[in-house]
PyMOL Python script that loads the backbone (N, CA, C, O; Angstrom):
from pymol import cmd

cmd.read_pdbstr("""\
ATOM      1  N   UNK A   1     -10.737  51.657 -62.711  1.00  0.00           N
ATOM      2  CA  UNK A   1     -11.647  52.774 -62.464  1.00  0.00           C
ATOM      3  C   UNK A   1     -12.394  52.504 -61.167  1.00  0.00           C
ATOM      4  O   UNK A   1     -12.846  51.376 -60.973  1.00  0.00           O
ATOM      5  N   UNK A   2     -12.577  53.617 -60.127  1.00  0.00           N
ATOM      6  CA  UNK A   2     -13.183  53.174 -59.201  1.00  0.00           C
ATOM      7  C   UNK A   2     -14.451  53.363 -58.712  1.00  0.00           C
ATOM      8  O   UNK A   2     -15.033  54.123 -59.487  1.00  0.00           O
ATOM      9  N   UNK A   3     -15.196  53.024 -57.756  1.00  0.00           N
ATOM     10  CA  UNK A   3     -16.555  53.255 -57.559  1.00  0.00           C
ATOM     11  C   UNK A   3     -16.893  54.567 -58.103  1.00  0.00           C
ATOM     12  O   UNK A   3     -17.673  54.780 -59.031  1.00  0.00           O
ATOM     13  N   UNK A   4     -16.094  55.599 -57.298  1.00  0.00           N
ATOM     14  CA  UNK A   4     -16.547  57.118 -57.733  1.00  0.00           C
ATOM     15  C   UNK A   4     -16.010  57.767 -58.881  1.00  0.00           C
ATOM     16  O   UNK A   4     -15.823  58.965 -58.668  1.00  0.00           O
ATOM     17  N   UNK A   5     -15.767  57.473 -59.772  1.00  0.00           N
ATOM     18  CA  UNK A   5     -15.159  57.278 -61.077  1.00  0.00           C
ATOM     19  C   UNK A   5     -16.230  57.154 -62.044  1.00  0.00           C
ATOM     20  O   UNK A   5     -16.546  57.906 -62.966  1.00  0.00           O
ATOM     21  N   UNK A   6     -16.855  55.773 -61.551  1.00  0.00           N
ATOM     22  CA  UNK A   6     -17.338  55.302 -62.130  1.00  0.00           C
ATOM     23  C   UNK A   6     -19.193  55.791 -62.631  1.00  0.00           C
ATOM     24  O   UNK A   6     -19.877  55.784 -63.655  1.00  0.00           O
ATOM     25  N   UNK A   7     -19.306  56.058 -61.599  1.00  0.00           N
ATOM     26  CA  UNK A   7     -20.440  57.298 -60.868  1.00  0.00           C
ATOM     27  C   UNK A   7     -20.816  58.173 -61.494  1.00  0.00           C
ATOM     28  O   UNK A   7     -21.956  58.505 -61.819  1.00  0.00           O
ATOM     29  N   UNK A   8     -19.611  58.698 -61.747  1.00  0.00           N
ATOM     30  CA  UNK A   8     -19.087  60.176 -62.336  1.00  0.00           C
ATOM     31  C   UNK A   8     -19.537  60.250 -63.603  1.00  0.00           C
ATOM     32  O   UNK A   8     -20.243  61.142 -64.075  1.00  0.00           O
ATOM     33  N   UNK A   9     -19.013  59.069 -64.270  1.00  0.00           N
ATOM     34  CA  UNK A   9     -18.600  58.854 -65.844  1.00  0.00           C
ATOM     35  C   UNK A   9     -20.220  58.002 -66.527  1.00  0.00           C
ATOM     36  O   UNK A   9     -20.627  58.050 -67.688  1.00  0.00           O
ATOM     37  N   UNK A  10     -20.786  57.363 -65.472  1.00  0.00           N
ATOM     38  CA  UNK A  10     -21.850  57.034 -66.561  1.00  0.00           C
ATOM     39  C   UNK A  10     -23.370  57.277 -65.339  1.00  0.00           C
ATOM     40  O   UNK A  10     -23.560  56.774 -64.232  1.00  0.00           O
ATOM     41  N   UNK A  11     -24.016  58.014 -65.954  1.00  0.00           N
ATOM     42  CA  UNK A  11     -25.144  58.564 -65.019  1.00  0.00           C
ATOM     43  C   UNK A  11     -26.047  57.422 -65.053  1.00  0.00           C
ATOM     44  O   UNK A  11     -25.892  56.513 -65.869  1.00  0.00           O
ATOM     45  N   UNK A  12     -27.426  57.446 -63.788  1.00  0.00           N
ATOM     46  CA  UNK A  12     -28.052  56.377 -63.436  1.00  0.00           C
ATOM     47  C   UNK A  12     -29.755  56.997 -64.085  1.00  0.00           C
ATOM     48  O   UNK A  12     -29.896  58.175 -64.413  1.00  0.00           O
ATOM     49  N   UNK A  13     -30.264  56.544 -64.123  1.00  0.00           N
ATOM     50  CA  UNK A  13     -31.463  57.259 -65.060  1.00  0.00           C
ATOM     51  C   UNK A  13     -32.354  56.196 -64.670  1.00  0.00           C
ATOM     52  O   UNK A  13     -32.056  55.035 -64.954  1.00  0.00           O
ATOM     53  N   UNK A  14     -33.719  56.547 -63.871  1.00  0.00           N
ATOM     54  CA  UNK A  14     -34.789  55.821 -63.694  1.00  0.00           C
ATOM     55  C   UNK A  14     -36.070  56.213 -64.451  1.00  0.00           C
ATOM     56  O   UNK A  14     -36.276  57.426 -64.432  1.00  0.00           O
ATOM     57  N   UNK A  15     -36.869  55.566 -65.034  1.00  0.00           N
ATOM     58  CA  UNK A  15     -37.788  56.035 -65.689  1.00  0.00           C
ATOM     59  C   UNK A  15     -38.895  54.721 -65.406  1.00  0.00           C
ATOM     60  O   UNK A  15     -38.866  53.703 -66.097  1.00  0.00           O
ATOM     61  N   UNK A  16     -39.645  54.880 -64.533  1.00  0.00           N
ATOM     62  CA  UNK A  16     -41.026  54.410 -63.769  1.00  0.00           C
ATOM     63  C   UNK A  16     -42.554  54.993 -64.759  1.00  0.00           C
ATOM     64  O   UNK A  16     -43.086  56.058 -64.444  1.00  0.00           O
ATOM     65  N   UNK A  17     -43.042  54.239 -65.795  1.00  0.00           N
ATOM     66  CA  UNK A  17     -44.577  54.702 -66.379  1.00  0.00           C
ATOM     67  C   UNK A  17     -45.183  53.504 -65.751  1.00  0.00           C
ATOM     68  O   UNK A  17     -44.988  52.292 -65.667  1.00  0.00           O
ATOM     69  N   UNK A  18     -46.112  54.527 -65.301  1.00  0.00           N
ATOM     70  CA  UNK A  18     -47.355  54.093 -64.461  1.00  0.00           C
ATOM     71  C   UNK A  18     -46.967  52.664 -63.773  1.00  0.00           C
ATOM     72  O   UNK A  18     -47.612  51.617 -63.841  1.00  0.00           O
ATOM     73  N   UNK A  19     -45.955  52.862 -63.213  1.00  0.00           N
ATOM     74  CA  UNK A  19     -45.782  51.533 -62.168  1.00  0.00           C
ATOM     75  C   UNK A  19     -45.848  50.187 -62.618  1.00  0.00           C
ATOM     76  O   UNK A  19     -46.186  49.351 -61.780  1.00  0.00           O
ATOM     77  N   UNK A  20     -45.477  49.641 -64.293  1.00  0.00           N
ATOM     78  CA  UNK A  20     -45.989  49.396 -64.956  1.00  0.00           C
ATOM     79  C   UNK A  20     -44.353  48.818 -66.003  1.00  0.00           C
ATOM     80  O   UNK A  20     -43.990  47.848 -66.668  1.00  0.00           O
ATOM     81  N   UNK A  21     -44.021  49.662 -65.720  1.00  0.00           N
ATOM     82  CA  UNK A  21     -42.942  49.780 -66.918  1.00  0.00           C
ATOM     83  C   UNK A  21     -41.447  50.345 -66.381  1.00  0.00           C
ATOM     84  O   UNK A  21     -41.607  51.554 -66.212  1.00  0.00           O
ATOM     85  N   UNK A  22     -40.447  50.080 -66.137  1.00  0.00           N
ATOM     86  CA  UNK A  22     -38.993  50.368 -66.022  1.00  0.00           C
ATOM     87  C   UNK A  22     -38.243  50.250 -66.660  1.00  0.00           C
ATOM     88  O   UNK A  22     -37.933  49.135 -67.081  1.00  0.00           O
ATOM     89  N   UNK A  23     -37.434  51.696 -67.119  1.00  0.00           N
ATOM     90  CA  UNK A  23     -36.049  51.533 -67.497  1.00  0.00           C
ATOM     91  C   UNK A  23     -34.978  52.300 -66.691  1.00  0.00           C
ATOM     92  O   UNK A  23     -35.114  53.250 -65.920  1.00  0.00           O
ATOM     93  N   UNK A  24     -34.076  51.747 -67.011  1.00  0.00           N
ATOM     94  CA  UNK A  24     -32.749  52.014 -65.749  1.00  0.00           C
ATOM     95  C   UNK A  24     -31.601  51.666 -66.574  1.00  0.00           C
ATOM     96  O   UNK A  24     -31.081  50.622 -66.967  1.00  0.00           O
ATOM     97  N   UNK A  25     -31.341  53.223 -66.727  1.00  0.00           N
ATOM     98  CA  UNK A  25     -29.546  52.667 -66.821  1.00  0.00           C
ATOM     99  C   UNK A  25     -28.560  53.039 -65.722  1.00  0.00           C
ATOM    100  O   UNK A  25     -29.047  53.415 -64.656  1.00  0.00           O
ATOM    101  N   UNK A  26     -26.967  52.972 -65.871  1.00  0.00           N
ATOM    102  CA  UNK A  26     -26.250  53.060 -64.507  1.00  0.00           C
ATOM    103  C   UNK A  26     -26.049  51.012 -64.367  1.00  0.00           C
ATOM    104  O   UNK A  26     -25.340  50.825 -63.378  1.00  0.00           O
ATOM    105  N   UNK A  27     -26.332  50.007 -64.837  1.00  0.00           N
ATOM    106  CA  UNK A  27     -26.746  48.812 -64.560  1.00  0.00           C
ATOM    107  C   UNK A  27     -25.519  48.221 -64.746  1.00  0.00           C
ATOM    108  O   UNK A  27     -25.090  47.964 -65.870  1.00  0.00           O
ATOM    109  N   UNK A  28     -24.819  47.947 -63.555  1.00  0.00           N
ATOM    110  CA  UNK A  28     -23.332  46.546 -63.642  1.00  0.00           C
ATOM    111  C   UNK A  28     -23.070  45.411 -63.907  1.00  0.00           C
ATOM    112  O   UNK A  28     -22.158  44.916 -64.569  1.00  0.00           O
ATOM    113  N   UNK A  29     -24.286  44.799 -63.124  1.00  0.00           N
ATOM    114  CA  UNK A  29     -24.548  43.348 -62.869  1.00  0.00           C
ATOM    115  C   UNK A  29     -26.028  43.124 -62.615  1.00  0.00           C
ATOM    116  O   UNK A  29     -26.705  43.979 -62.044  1.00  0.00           O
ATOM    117  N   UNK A  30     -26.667  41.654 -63.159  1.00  0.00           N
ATOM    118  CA  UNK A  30     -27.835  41.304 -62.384  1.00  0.00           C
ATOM    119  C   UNK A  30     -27.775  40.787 -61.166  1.00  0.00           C
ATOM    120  O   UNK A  30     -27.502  39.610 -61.402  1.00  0.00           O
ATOM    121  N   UNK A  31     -27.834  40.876 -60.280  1.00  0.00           N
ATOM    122  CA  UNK A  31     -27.480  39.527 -58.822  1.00  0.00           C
ATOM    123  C   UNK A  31     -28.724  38.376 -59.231  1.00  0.00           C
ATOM    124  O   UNK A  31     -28.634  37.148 -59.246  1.00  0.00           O
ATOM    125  N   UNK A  32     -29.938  39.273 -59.562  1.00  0.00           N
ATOM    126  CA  UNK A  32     -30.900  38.102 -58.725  1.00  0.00           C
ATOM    127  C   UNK A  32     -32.028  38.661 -59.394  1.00  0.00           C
ATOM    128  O   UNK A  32     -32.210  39.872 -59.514  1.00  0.00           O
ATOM    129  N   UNK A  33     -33.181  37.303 -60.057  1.00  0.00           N
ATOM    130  CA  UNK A  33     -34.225  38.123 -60.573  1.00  0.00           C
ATOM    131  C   UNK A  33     -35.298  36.649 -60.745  1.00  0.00           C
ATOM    132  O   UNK A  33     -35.053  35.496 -61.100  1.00  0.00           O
ATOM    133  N   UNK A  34     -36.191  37.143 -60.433  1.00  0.00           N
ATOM    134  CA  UNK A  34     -37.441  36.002 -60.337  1.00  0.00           C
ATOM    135  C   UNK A  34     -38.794  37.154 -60.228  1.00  0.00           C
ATOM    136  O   UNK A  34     -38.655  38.374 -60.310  1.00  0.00           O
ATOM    137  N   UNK A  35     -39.917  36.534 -60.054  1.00  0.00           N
ATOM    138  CA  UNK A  35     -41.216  36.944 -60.929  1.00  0.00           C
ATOM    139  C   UNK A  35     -41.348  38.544 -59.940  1.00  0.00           C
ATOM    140  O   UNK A  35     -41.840  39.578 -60.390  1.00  0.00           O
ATOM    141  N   UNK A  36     -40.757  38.370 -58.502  1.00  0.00           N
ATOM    142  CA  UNK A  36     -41.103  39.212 -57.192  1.00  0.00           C
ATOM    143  C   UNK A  36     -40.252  40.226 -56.989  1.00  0.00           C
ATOM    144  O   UNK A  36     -40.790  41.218 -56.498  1.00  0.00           O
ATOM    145  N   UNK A  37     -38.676  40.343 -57.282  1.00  0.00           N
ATOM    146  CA  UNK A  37     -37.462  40.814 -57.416  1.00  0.00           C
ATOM    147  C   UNK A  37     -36.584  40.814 -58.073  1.00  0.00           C
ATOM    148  O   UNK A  37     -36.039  39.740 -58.328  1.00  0.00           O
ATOM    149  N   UNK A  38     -36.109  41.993 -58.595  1.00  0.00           N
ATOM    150  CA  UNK A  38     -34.878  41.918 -59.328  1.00  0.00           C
ATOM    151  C   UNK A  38     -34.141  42.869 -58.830  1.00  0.00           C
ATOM    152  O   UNK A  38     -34.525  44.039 -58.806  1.00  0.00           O
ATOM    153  N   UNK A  39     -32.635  42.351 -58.229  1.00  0.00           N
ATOM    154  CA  UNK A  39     -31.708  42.663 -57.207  1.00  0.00           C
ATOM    155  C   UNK A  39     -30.664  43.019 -58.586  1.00  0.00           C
ATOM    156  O   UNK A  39     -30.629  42.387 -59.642  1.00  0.00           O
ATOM    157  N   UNK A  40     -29.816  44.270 -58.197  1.00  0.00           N
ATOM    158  CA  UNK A  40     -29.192  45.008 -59.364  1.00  0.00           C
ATOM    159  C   UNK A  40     -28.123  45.551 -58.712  1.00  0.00           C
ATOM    160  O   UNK A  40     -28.046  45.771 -57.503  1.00  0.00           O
ATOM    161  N   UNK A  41     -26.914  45.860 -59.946  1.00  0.00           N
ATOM    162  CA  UNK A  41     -25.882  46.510 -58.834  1.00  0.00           C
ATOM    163  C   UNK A  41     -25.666  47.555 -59.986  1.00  0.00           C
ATOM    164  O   UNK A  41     -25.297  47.165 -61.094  1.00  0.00           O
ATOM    165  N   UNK A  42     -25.880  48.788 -59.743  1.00  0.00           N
ATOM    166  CA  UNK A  42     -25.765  50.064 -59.933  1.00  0.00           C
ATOM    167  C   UNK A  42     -24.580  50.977 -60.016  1.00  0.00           C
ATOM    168  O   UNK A  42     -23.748  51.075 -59.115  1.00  0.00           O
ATOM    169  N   UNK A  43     -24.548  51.603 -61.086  1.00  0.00           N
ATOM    170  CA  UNK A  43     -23.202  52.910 -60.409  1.00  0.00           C
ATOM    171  C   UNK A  43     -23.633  53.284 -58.822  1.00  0.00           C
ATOM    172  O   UNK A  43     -22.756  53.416 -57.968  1.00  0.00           O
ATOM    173  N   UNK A  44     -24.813  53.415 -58.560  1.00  0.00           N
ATOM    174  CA  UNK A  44     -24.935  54.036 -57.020  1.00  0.00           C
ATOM    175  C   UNK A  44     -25.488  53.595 -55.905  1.00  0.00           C
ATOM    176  O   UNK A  44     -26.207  54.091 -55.037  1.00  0.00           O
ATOM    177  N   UNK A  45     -24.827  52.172 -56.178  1.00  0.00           N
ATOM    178  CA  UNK A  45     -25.041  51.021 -55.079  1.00  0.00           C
ATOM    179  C   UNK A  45     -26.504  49.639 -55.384  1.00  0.00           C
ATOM    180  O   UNK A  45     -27.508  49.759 -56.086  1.00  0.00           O
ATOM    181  N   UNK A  46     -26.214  48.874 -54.845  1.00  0.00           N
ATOM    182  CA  UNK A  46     -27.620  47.775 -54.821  1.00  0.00           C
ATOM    183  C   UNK A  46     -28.859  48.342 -54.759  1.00  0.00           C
ATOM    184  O   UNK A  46     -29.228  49.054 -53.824  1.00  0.00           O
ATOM    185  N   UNK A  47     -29.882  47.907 -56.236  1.00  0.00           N
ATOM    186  CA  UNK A  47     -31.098  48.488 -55.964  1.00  0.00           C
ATOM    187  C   UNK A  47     -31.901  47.197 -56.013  1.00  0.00           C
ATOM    188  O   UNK A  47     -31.904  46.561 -57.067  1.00  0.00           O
ATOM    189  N   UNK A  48     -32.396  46.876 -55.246  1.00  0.00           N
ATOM    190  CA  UNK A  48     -33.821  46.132 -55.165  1.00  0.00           C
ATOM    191  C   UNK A  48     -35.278  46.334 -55.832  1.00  0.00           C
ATOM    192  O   UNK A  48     -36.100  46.735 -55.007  1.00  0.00           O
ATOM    193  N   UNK A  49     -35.718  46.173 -56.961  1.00  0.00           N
ATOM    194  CA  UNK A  49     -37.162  45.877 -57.434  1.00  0.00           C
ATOM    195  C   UNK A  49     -38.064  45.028 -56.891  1.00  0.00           C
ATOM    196  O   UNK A  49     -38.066  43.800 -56.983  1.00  0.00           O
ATOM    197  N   UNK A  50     -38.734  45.638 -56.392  1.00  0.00           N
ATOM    198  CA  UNK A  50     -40.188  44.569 -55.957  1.00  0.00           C
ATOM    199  C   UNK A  50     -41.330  45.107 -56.749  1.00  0.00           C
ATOM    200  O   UNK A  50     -41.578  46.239 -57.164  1.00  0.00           O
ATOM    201  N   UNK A  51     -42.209  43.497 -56.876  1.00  0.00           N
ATOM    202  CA  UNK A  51     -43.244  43.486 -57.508  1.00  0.00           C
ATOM    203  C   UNK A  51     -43.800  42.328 -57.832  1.00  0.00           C
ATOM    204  O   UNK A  51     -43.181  41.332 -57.457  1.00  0.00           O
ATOM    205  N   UNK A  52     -44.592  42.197 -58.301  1.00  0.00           N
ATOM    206  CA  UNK A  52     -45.336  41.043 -59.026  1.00  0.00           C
ATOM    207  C   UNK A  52     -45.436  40.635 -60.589  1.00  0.00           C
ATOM    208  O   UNK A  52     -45.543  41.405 -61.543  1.00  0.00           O
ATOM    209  N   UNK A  53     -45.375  39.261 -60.602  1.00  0.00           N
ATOM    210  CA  UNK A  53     -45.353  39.274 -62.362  1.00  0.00           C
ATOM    211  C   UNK A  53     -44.055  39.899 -63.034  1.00  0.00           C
ATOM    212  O   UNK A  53     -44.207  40.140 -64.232  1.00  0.00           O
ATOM    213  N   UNK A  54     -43.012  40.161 -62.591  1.00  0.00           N
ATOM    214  CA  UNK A  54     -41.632  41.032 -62.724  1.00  0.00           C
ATOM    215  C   UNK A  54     -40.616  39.821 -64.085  1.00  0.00           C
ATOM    216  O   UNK A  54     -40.344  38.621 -64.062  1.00  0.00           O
ATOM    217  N   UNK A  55     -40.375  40.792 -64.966  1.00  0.00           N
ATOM    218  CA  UNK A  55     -39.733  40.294 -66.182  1.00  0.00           C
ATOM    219  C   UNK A  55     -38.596  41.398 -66.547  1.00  0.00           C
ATOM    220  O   UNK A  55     -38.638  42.589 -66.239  1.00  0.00           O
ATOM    221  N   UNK A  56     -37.714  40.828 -67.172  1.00  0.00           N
ATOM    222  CA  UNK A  56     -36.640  41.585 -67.235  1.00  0.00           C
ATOM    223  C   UNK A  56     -37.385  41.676 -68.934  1.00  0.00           C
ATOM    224  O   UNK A  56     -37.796  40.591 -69.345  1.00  0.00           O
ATOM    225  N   UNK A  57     -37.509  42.526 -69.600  1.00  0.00           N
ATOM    226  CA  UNK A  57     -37.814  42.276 -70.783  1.00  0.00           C
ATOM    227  C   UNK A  57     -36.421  42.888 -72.054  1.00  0.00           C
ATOM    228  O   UNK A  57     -36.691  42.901 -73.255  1.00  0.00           O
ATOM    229  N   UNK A  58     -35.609  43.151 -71.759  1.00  0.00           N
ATOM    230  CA  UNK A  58     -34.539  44.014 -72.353  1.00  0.00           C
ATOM    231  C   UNK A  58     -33.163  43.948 -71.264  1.00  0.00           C
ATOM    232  O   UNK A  58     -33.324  44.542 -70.197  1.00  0.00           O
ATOM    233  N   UNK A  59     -31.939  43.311 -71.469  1.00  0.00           N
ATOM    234  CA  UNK A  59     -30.901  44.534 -70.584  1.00  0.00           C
ATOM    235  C   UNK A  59     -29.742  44.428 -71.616  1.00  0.00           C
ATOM    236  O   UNK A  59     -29.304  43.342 -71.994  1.00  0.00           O
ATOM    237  N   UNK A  60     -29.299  45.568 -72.023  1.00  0.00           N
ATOM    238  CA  UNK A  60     -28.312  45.386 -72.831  1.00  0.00           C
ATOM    239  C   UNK A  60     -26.504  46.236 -72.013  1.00  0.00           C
ATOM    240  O   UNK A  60     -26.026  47.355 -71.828  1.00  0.00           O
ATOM    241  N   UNK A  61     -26.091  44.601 -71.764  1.00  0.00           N
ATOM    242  CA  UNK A  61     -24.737  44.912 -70.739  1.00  0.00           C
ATOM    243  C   UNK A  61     -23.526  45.986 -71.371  1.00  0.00           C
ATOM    244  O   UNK A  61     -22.789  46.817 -70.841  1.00  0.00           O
ATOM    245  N   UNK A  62     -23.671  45.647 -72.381  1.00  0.00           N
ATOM    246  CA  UNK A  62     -22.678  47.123 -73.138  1.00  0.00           C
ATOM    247  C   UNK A  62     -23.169  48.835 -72.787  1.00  0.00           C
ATOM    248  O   UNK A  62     -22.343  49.744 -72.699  1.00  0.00           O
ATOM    249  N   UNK A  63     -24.369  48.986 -72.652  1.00  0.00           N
ATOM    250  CA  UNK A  63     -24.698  50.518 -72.064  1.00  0.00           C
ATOM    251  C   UNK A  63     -25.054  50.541 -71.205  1.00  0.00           C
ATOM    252  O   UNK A  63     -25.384  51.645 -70.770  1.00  0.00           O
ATOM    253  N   UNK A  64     -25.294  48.972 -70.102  1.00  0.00           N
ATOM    254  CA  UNK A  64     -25.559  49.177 -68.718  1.00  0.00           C
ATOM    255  C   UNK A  64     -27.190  49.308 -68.822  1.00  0.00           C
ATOM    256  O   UNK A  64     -27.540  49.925 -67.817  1.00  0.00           O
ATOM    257  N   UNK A  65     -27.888  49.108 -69.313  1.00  0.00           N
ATOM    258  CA  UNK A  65     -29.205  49.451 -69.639  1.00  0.00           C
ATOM    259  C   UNK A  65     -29.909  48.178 -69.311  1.00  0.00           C
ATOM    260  O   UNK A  65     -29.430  47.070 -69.551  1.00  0.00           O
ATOM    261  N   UNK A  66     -31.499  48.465 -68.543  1.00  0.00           N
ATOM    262  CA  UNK A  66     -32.132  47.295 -68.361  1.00  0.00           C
ATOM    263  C   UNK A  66     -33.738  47.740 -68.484  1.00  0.00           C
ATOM    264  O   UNK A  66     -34.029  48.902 -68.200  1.00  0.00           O
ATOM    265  N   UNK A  67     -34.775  46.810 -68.908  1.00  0.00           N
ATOM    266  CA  UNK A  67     -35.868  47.265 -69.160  1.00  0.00           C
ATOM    267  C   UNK A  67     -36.737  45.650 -68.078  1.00  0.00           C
ATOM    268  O   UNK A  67     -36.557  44.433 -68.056  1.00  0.00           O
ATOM    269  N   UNK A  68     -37.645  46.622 -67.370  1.00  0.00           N
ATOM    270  CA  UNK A  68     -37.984  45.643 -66.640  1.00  0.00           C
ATOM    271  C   UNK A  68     -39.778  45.619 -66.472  1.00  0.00           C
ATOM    272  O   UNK A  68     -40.359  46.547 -65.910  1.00  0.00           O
ATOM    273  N   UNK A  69     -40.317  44.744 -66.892  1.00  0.00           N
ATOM    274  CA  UNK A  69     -41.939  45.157 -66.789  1.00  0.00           C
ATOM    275  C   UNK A  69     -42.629  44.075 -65.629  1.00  0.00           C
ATOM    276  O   UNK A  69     -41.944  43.269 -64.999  1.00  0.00           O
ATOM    277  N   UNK A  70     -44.559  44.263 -65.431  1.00  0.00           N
ATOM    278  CA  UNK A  70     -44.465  44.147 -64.477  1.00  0.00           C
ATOM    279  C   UNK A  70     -45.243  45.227 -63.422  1.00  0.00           C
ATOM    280  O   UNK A  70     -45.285  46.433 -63.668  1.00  0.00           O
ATOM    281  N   UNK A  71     -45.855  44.618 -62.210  1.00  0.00           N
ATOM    282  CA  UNK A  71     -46.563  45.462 -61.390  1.00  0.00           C
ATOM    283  C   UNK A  71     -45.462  46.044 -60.469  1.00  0.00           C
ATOM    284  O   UNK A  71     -45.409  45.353 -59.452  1.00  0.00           O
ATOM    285  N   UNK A  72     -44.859  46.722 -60.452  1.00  0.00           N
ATOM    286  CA  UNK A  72     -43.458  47.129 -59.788  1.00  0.00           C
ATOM    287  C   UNK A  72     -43.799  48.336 -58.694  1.00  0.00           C
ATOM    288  O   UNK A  72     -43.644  49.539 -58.901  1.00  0.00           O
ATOM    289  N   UNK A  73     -44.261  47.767 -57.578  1.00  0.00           N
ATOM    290  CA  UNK A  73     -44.329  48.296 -55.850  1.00  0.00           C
ATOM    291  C   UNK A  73     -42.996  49.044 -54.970  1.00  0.00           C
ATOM    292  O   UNK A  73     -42.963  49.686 -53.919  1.00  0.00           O
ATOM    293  N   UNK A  74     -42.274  48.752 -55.645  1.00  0.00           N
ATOM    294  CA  UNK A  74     -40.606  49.392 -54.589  1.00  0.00           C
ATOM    295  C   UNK A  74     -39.446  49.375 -55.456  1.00  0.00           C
ATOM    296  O   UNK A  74     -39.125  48.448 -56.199  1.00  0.00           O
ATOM    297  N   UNK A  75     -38.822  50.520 -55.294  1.00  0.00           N
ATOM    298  CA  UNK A  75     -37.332  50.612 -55.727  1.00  0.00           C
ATOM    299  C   UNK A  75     -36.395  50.668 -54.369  1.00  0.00           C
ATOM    300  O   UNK A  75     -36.390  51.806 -53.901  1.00  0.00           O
ATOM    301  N   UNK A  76     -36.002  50.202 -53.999  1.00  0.00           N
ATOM    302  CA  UNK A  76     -35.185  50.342 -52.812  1.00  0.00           C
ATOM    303  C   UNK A  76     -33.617  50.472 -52.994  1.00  0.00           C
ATOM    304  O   UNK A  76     -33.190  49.370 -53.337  1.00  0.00           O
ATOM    305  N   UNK A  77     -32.749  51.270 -52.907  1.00  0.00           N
ATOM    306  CA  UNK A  77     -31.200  51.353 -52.814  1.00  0.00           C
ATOM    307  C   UNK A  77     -30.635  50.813 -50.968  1.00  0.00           C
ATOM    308  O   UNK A  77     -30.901  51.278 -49.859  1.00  0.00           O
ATOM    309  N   UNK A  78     -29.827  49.712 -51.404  1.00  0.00           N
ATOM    310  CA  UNK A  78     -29.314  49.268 -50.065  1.00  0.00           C
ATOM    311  C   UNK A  78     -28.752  50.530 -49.457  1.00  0.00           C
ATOM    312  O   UNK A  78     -28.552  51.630 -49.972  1.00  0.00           O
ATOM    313  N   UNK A  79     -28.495  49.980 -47.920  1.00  0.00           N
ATOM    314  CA  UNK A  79     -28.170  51.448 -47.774  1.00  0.00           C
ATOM    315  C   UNK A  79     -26.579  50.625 -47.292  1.00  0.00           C
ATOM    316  O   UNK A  79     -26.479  49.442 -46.966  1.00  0.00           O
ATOM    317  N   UNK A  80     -25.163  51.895 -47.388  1.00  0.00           N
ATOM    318  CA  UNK A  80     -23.917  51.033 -47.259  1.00  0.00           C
ATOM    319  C   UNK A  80     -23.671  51.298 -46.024  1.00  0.00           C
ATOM    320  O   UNK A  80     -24.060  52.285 -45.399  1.00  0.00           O
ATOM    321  N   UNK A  81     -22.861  50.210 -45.552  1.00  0.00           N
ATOM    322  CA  UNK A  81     -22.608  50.210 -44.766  1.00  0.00           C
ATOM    323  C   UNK A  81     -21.195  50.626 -44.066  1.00  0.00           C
ATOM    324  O   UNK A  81     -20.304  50.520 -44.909  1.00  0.00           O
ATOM    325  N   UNK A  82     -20.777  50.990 -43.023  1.00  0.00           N
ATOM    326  CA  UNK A  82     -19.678  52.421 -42.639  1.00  0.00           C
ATOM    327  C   UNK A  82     -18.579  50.880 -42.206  1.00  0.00           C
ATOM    328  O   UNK A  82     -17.407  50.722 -42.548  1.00  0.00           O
ATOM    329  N   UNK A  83     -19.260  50.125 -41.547  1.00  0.00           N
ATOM    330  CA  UNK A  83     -18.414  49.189 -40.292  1.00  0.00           C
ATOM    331  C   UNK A  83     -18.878  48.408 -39.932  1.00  0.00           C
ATOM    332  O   UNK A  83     -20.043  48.122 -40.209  1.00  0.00           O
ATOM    333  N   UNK A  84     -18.001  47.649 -39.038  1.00  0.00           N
ATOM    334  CA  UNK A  84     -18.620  46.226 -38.479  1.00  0.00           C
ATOM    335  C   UNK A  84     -19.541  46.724 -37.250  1.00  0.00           C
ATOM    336  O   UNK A  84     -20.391  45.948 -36.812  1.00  0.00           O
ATOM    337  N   UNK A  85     -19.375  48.065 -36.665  1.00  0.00           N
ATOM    338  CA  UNK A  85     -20.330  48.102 -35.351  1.00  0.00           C
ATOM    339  C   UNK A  85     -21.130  49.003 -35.407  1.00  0.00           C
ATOM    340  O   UNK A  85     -21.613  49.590 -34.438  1.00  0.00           O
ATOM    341  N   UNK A  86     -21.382  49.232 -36.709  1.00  0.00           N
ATOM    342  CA  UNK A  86     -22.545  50.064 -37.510  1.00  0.00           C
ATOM    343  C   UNK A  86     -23.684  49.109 -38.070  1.00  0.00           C
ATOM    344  O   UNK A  86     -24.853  49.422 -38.298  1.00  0.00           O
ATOM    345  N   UNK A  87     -22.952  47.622 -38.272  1.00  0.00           N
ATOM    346  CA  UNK A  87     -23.455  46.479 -39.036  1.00  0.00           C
ATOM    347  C   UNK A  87     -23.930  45.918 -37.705  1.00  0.00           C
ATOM    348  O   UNK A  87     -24.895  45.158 -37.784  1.00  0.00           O
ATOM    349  N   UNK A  88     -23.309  46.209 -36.200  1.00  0.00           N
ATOM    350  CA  UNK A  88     -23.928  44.817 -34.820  1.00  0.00           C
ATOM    351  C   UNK A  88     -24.770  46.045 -34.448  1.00  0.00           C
ATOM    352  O   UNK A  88     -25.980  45.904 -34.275  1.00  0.00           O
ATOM    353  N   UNK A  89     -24.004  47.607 -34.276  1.00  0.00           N
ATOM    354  CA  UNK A  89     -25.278  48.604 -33.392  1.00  0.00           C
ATOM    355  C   UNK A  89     -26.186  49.150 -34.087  1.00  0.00           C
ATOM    356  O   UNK A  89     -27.250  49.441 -33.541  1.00  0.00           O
ATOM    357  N   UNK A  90     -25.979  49.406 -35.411  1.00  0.00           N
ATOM    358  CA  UNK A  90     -26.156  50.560 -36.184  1.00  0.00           C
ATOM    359  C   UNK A  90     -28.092  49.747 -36.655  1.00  0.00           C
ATOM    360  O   UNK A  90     -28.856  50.364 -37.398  1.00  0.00           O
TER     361      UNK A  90
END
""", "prot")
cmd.dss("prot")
cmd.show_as("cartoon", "prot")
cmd.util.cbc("prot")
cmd.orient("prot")
């Protein structure tokens, strides 16, 4: 199944209370997670969590689902990249 397949078939759902509280499904993989960040790979690309005090408190890998608490300052989606001279100019 491929990226856009994949997209297609299972939707990404953010739910942010009071900056405070996250759930997110759409969830592939963890990359990376400590008290400041938790780095995620998404049906719709790498999302970055920033914050403070940051806990994964829930992720259950069978529905892709993750619950993350925590003073949580930024959601960021990497942005992709086209090429190598999009990656030296871009």
């Amino acid at each position: 199944m491929g990226r856009e397949e994949s997209a297609a078939n299972r939707p990404q759902n953010i739910i942010l209370e009071n900056r405070t509280n996250l759930r997110l499904s759409g969830v592939e993989e963890v990359s990376h997670f400590d008290d400041t960040a938790v780095i995620l790979r998404t049906v719709l690309g790498e999302l970055s969590i920033q914050g403070e005090g940051l806990k994964v408190e829930q992720l259950q890998v069978e529905s892709g689902e993750i619950r993350i608490s925590g003073k949580i300052s930024a959601l960021i989606y990497a942005r992709e990249s086209t090429g190598l001279w999009e990656r030296l100019f871009g």
